[in-house]
Steps between C-alpha positions, in 0.01 A plus 500: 500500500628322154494189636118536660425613133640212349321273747158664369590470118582138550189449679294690163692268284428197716106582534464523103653173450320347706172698351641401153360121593205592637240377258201776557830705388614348218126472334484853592867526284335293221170677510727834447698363189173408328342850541821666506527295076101614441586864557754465262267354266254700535736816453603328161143505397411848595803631342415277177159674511646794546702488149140366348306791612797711381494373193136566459487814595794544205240384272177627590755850429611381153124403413367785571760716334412293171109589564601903491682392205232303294239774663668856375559277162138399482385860595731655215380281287154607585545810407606472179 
């Protein structure tokens, strides 16, 4: 029983070597790495946008705190 399940793991190991030179495989390797490095890229952009619209959003807040502001000042003043 081992031994027939040795046999069959050496065979695996033997078949992806031998795939490993195949070259439809290895541009289908190469082909992974590049999109496999874009993905990362474009997570690092979406992420980096992320923060942007973030910070945006923080100041679109702020601004339009300091419109109530200069608004109830302007009305008070209004009424005077």
């Amino acid at each position: 029983m081992a031994r027939n399940e040795l046999n069959n793991i050496r065979r695996r190991i033997k078949d992806a070597e031998a795939n490993q030179e195949n070259p439809i495989i290895a541009e289908l390797r190469r082909r992974k790495e590049e999109l496999d490095t874009e993905i990362v890229r474009i997570d690092d952009t979406v992420d980096s946008l992320n923060r942007e619209i973030g910070e945006f959003l923080n100041e679109k807040t702020q601004r339009a705190k300091r419109i109530e502001e200069l608004s109830k000042k302007i009305k008070c003043f209004g009424e005077k």
